[in-house]
FIKE-790117 format. One record per residue: residue number from 1; x, y, z of N, C-alpha, C, O, CB in turn. Coordinates in nm, 3 decimals. Glycine has a CB too. Example, Ala and Ser with C-alpha at 12.3 -4.5 7.8 and 13.67 -1.06 7.14 Angstrom:
2
@num: 1	n.px: 1.319	n.py: -0.569	n.pz: 0.780	ca.px: 1.230	ca.py: -0.450	ca.pz: 0.780	c.px: 1.320	c.py: -0.330	c.pz: 0.780	o.px: 1.424	o.py: -0.332	o.pz: 0.846	cb.px: 1.131	cb.py: -0.447	cb.pz: 0.905
@num: 2	n.px: 1.285	n.py: -0.225	n.pz: 0.708	ca.px: 1.367	ca.py: -0.106	ca.pz: 0.714	c.px: 1.290	c.py: 0.003	c.pz: 0.787	o.px: 1.341	o.py: 0.114	o.pz: 0.804	cb.px: 1.408	cb.py: -0.060	cb.pz: 0.572
This chain:
73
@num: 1	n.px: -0.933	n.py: -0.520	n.pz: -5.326	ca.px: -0.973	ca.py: -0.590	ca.pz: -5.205	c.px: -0.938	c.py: -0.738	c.pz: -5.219	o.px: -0.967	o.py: -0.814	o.pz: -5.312	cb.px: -1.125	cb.py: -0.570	cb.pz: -5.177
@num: 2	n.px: -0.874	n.py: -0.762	n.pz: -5.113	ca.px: -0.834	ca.py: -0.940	ca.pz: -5.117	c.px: -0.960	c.py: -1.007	c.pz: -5.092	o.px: -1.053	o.py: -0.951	o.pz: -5.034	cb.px: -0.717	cb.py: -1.001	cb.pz: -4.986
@num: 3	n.px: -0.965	n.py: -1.130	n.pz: -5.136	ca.px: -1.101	ca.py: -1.215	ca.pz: -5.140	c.px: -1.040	c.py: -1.340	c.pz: -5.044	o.px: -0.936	o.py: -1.405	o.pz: -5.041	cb.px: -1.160	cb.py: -1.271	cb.pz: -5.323
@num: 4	n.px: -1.174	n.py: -1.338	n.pz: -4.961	ca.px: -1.149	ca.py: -1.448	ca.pz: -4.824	c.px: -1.117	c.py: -1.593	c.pz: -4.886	o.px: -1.157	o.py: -1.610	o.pz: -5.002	cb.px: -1.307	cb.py: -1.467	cb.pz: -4.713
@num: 5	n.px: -1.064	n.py: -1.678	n.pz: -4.838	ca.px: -1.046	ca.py: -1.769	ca.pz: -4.882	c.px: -1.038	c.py: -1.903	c.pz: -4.750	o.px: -0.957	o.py: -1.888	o.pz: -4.659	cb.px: -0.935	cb.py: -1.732	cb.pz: -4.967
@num: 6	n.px: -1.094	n.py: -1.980	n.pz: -4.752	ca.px: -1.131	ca.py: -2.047	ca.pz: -4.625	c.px: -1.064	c.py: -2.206	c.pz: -4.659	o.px: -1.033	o.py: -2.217	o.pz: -4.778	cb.px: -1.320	cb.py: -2.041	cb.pz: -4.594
@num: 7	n.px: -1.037	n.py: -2.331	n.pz: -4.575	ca.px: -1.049	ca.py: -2.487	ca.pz: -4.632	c.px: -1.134	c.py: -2.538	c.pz: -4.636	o.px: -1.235	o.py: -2.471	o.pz: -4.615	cb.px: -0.996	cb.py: -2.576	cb.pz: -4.589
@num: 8	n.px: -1.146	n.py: -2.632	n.pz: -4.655	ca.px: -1.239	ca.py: -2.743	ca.pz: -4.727	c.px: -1.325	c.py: -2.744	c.pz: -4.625	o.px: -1.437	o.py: -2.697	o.pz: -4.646	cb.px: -1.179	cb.py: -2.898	cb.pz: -4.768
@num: 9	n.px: -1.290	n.py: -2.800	n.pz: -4.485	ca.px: -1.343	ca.py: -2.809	ca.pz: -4.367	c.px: -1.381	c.py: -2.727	c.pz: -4.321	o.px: -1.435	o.py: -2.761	o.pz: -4.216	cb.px: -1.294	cb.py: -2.847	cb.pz: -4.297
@num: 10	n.px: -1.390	n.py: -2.562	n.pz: -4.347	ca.px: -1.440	ca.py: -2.455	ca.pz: -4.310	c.px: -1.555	c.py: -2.439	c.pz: -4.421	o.px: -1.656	o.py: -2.418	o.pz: -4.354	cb.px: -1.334	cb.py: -2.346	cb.pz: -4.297
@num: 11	n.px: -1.578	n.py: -2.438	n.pz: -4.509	ca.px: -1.688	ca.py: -2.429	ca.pz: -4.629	c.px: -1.766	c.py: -2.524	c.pz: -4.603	o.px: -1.886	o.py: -2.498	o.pz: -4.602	cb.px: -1.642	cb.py: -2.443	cb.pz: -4.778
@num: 12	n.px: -1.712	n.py: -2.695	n.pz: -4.566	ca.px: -1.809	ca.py: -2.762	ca.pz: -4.544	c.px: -1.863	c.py: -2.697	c.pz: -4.442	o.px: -1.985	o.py: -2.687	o.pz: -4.457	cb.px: -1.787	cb.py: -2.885	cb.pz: -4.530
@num: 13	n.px: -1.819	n.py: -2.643	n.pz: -4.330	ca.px: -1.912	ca.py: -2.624	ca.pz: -4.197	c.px: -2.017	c.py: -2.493	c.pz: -4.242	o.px: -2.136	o.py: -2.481	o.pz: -4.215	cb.px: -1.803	cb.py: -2.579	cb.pz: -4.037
@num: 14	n.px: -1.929	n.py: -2.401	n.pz: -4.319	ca.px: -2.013	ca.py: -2.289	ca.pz: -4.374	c.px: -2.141	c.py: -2.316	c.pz: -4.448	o.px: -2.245	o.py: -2.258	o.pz: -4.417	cb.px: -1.935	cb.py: -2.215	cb.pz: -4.460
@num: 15	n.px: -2.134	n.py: -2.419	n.pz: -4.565	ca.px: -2.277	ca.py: -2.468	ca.pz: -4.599	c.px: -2.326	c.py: -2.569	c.pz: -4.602	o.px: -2.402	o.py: -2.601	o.pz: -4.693	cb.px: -2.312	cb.py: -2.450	cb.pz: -4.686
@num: 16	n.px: -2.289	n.py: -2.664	n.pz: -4.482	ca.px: -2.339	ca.py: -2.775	ca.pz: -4.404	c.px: -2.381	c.py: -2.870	c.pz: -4.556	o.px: -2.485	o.py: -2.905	o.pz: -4.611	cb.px: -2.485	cb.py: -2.724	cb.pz: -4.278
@num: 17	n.px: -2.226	n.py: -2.887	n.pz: -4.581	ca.px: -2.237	ca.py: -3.049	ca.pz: -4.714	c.px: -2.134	c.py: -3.116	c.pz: -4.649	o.px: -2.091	o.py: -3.061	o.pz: -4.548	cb.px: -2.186	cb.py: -3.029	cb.pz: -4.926
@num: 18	n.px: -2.082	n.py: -3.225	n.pz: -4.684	ca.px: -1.968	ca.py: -3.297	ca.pz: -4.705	c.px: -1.815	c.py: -3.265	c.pz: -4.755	o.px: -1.802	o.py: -3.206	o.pz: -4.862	cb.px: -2.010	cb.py: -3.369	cb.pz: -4.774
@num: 19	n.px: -1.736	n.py: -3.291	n.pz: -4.703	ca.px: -1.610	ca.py: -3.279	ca.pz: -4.824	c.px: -1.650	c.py: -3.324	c.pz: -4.941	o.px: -1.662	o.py: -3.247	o.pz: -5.036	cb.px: -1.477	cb.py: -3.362	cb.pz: -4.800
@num: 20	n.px: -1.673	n.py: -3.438	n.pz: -4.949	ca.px: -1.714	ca.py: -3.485	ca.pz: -5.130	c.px: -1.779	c.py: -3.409	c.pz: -5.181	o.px: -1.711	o.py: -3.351	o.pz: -5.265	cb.px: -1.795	cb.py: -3.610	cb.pz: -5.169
@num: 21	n.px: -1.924	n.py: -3.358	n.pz: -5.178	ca.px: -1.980	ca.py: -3.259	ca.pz: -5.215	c.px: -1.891	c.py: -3.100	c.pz: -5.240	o.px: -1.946	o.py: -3.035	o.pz: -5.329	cb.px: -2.082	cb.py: -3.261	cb.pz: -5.120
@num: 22	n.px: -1.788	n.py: -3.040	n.pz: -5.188	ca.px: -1.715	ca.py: -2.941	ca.pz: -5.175	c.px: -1.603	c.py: -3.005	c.pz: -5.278	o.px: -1.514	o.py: -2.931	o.pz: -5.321	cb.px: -1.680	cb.py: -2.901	cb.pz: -5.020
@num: 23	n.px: -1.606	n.py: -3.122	n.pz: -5.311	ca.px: -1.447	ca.py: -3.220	ca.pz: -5.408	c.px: -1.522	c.py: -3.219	c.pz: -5.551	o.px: -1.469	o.py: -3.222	o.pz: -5.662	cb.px: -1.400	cb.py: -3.451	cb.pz: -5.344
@num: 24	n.px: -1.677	n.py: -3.212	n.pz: -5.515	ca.px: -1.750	ca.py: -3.222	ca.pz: -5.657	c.px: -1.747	c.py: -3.095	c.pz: -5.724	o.px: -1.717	o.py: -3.087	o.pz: -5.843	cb.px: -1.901	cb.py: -3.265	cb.pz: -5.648
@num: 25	n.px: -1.776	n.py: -2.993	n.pz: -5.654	ca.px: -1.833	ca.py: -2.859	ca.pz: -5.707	c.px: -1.650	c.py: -2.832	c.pz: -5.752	o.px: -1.618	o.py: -2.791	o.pz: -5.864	cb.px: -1.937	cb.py: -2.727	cb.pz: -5.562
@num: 26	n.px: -1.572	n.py: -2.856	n.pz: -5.669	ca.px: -1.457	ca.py: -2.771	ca.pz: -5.720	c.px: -1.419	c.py: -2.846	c.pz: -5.871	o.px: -1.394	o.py: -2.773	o.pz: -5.967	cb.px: -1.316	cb.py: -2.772	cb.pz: -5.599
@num: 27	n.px: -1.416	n.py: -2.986	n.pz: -5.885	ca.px: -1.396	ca.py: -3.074	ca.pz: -5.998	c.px: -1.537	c.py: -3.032	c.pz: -6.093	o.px: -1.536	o.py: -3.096	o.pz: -6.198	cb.px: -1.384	cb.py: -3.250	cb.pz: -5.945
@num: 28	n.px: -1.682	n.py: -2.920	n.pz: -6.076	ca.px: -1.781	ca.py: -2.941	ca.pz: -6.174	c.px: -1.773	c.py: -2.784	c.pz: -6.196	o.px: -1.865	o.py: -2.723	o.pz: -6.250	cb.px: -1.934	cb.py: -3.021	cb.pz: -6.128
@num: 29	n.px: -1.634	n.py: -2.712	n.pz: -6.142	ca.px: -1.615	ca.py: -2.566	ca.pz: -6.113	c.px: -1.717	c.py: -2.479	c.pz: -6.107	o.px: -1.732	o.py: -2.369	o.pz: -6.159	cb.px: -1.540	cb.py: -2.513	cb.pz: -6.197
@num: 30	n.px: -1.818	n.py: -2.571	n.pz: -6.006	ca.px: -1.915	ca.py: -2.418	ca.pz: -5.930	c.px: -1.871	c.py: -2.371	c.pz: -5.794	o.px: -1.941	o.py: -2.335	o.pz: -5.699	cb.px: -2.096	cb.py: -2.453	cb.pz: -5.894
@num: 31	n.px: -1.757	n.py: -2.377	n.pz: -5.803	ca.px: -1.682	ca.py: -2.270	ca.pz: -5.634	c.px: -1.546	c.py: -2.255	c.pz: -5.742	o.px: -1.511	o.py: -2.327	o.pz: -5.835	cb.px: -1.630	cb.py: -2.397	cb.pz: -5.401
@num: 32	n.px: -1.504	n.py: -2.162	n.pz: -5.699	ca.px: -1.365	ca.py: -2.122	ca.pz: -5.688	c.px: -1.255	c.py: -2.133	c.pz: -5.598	o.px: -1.284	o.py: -2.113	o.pz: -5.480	cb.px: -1.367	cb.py: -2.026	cb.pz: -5.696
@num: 33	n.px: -1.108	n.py: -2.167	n.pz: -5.629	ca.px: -1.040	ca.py: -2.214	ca.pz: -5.525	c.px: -0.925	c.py: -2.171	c.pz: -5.606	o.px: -0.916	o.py: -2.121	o.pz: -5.718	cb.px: -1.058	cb.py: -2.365	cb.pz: -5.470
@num: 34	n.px: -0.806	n.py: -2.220	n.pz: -5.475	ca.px: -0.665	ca.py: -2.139	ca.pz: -5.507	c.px: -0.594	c.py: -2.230	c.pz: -5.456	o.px: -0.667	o.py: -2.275	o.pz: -5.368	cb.px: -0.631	cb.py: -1.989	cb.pz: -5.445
@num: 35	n.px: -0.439	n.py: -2.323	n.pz: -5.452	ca.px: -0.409	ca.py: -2.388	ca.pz: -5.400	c.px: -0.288	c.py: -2.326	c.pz: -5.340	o.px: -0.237	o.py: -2.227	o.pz: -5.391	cb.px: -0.415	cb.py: -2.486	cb.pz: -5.460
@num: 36	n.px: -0.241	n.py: -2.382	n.pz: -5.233	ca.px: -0.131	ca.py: -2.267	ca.pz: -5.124	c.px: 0.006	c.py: -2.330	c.pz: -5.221	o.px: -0.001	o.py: -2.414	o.pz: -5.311	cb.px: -0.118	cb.py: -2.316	cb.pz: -4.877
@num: 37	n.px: 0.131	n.py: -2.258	n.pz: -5.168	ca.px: 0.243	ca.py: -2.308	ca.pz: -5.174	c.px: 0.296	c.py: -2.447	c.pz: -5.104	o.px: 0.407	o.py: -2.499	o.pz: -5.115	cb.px: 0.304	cb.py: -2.214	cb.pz: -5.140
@num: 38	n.px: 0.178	n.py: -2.491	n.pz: -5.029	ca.px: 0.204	ca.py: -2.648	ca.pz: -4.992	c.px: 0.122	c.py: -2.747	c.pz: -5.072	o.px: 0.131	o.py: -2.870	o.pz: -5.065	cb.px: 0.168	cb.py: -2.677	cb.pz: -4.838
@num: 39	n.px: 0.029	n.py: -2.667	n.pz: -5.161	ca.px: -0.042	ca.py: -2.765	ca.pz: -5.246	c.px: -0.235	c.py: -2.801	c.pz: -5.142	o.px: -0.328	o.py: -2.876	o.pz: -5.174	cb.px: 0.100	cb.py: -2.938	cb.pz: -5.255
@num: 40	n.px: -0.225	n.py: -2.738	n.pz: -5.060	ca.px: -0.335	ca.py: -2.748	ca.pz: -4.981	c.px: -0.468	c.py: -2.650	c.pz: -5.079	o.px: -0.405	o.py: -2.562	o.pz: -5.136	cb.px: -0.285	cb.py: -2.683	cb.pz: -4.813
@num: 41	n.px: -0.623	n.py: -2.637	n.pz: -5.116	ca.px: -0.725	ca.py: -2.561	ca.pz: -5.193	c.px: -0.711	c.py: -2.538	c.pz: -5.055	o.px: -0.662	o.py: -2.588	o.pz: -4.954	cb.px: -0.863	cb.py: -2.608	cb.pz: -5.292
@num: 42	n.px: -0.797	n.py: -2.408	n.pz: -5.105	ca.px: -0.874	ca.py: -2.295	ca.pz: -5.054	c.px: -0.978	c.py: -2.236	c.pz: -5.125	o.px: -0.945	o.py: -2.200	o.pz: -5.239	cb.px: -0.796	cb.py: -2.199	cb.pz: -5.027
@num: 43	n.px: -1.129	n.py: -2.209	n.pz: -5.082	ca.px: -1.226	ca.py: -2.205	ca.pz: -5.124	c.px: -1.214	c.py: -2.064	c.pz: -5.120	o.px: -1.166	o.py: -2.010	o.pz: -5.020	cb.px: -1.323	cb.py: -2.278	cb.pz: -5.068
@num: 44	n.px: -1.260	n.py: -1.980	n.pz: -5.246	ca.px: -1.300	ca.py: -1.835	ca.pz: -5.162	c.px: -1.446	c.py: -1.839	c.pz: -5.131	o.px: -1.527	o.py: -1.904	o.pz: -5.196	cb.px: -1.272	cb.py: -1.686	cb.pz: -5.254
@num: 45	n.px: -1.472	n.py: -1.768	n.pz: -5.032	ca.px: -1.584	ca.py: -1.774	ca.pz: -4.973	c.px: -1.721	c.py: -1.734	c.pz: -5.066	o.px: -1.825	o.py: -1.801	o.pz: -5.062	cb.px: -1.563	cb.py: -1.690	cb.pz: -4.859
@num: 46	n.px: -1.699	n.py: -1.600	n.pz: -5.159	ca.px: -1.807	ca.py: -1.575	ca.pz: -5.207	c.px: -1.833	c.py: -1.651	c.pz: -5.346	o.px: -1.912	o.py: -1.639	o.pz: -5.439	cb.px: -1.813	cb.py: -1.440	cb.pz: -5.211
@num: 47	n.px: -1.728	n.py: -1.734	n.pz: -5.313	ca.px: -1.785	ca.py: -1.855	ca.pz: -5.472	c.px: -1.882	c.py: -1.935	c.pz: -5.404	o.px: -1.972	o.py: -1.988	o.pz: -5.469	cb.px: -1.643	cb.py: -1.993	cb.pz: -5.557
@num: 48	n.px: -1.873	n.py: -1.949	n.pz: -5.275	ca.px: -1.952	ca.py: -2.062	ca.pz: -5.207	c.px: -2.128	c.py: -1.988	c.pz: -5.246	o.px: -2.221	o.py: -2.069	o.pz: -5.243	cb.px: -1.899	cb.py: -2.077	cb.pz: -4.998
@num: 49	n.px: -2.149	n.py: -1.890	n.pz: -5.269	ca.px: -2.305	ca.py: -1.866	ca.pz: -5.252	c.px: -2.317	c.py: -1.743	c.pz: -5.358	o.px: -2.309	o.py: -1.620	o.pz: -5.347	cb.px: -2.360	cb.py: -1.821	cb.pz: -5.074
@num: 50	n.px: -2.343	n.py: -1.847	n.pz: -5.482	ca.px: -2.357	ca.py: -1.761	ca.pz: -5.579	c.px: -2.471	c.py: -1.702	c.pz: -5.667	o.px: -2.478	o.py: -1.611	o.pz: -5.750	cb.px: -2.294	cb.py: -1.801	cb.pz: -5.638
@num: 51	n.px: -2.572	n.py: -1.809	n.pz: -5.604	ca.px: -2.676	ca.py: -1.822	ca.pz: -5.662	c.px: -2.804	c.py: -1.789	c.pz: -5.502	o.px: -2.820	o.py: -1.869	o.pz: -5.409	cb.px: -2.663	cb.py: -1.987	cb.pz: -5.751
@num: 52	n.px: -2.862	n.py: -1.679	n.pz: -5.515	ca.px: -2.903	ca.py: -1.609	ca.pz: -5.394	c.px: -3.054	c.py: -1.774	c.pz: -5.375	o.px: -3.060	o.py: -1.842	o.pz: -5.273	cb.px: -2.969	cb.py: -1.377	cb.pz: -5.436
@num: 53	n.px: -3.132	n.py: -1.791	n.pz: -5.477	ca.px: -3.217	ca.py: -1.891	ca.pz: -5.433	c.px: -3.185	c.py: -2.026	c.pz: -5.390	o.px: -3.267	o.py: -2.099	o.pz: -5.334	cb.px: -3.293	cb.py: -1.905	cb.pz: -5.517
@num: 54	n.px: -3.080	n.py: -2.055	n.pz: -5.412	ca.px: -2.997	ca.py: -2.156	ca.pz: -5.378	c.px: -2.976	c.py: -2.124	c.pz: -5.204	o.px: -3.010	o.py: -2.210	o.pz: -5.124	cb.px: -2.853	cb.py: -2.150	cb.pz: -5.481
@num: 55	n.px: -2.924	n.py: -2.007	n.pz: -5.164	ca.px: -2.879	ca.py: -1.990	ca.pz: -5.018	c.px: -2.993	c.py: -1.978	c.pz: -4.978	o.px: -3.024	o.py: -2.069	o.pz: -4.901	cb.px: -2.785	cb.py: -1.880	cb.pz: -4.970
@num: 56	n.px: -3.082	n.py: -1.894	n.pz: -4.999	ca.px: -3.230	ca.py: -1.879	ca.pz: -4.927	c.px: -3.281	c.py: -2.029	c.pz: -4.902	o.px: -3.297	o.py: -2.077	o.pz: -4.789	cb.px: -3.352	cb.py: -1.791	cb.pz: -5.035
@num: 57	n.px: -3.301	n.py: -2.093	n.pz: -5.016	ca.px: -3.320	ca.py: -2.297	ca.pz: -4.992	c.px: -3.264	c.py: -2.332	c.pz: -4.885	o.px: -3.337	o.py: -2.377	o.pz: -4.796	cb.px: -3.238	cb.py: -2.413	cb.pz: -5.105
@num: 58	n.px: -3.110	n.py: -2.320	n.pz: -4.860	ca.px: -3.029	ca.py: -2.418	ca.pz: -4.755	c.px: -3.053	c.py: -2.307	c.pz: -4.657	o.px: -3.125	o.py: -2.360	o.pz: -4.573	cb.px: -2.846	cb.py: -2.472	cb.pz: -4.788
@num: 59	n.px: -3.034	n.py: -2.193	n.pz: -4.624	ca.px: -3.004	ca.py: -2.137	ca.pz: -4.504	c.px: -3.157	c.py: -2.036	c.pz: -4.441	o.px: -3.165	o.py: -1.975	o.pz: -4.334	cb.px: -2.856	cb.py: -2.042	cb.pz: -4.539
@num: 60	n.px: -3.255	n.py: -2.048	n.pz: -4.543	ca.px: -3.406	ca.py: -1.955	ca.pz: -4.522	c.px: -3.386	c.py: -1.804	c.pz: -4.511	o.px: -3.302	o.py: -1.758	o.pz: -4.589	cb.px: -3.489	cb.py: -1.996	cb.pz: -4.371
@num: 61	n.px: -3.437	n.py: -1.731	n.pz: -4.442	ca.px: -3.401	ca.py: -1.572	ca.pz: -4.492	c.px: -3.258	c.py: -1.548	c.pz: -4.443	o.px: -3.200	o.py: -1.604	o.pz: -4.350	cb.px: -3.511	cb.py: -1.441	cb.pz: -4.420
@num: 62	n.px: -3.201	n.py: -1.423	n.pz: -4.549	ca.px: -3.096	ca.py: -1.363	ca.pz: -4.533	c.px: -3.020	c.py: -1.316	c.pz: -4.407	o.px: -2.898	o.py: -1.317	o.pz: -4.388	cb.px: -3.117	cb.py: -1.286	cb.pz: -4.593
@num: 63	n.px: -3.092	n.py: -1.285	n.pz: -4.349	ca.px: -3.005	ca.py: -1.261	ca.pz: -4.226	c.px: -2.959	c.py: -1.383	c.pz: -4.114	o.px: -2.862	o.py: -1.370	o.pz: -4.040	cb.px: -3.083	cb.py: -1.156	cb.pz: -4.147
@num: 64	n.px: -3.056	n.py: -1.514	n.pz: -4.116	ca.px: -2.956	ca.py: -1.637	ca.pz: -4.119	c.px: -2.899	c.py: -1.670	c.pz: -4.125	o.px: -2.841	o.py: -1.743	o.pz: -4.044	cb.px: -2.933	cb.py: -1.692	cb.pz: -4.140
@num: 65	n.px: -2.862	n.py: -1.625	n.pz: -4.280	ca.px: -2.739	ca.py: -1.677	ca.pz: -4.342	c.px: -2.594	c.py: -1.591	c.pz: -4.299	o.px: -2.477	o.py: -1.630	o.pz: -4.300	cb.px: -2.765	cb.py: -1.672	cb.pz: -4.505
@num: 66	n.px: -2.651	n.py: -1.462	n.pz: -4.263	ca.px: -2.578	ca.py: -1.306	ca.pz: -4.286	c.px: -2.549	c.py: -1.349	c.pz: -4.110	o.px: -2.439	o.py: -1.307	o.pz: -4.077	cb.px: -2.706	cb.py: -1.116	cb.pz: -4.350
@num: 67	n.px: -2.609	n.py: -1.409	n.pz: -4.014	ca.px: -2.540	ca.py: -1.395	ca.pz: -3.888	c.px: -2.461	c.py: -1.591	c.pz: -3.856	o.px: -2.405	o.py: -1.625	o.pz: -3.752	cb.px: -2.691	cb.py: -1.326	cb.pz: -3.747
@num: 68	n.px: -2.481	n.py: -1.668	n.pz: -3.962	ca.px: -2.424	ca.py: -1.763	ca.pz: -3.954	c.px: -2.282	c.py: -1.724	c.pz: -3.994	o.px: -2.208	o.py: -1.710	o.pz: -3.897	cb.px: -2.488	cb.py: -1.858	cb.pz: -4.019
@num: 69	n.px: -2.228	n.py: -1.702	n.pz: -4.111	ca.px: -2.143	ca.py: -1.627	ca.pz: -4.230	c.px: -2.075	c.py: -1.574	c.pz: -4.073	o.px: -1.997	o.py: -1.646	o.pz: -4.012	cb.px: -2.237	cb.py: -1.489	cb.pz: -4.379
@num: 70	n.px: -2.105	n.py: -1.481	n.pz: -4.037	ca.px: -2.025	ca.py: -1.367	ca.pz: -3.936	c.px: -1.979	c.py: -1.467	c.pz: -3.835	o.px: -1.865	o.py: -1.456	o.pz: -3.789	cb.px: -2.131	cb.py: -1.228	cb.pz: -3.857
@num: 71	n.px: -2.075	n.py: -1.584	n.pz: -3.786	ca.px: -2.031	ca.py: -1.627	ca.pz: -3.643	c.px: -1.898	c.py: -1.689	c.pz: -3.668	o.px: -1.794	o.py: -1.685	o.pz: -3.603	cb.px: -2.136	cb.py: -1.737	cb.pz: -3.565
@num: 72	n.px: -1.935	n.py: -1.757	n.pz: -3.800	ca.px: -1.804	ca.py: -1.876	ca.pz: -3.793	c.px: -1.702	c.py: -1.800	c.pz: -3.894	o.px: -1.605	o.py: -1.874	o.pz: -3.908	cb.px: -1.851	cb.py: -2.065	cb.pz: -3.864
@num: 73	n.px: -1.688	n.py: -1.700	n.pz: -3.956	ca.px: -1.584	ca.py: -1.645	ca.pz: -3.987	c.px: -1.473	c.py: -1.546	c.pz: -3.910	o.px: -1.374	o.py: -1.504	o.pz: -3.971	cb.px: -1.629	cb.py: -1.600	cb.pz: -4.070
């Protein structure tokens, strides 16, 4: 199965931080990323939420998160 892979500006909107914050985690490698043949990252998505008490914190119960995730993907 291929793994989603989104930009910078889509992850920020997905877990409502900053680019810098999304420039930190990839430079403190808690997300995963891939860079294109133009040199552009790409986040994969399920690096973004790896830690389930962490998402429950920012986004409150699961299905929140589970119908945010769907709207904007």
């Amino acid at each position: 199965m291929e793994r989603k892979a989104v930009s910078i500006v889509k992850a920020c909107e997905l877990v409502g931080v900053s680019r810098r914050t999304i420039y930190n985690w990839i430079t403190g490698g808690k997300v995963e990323y891939v860079r294109t043949a133009g040199g552009s990252v790409r986040i994969f998505v399920d690096s973004l939420w790896r830690d389930p008490q962490t998402l429950e914190a920012m986004f409150g119960a699961r299905g929140d998160l589970h119908a945010n995730l769907h709207k904007t993907l």
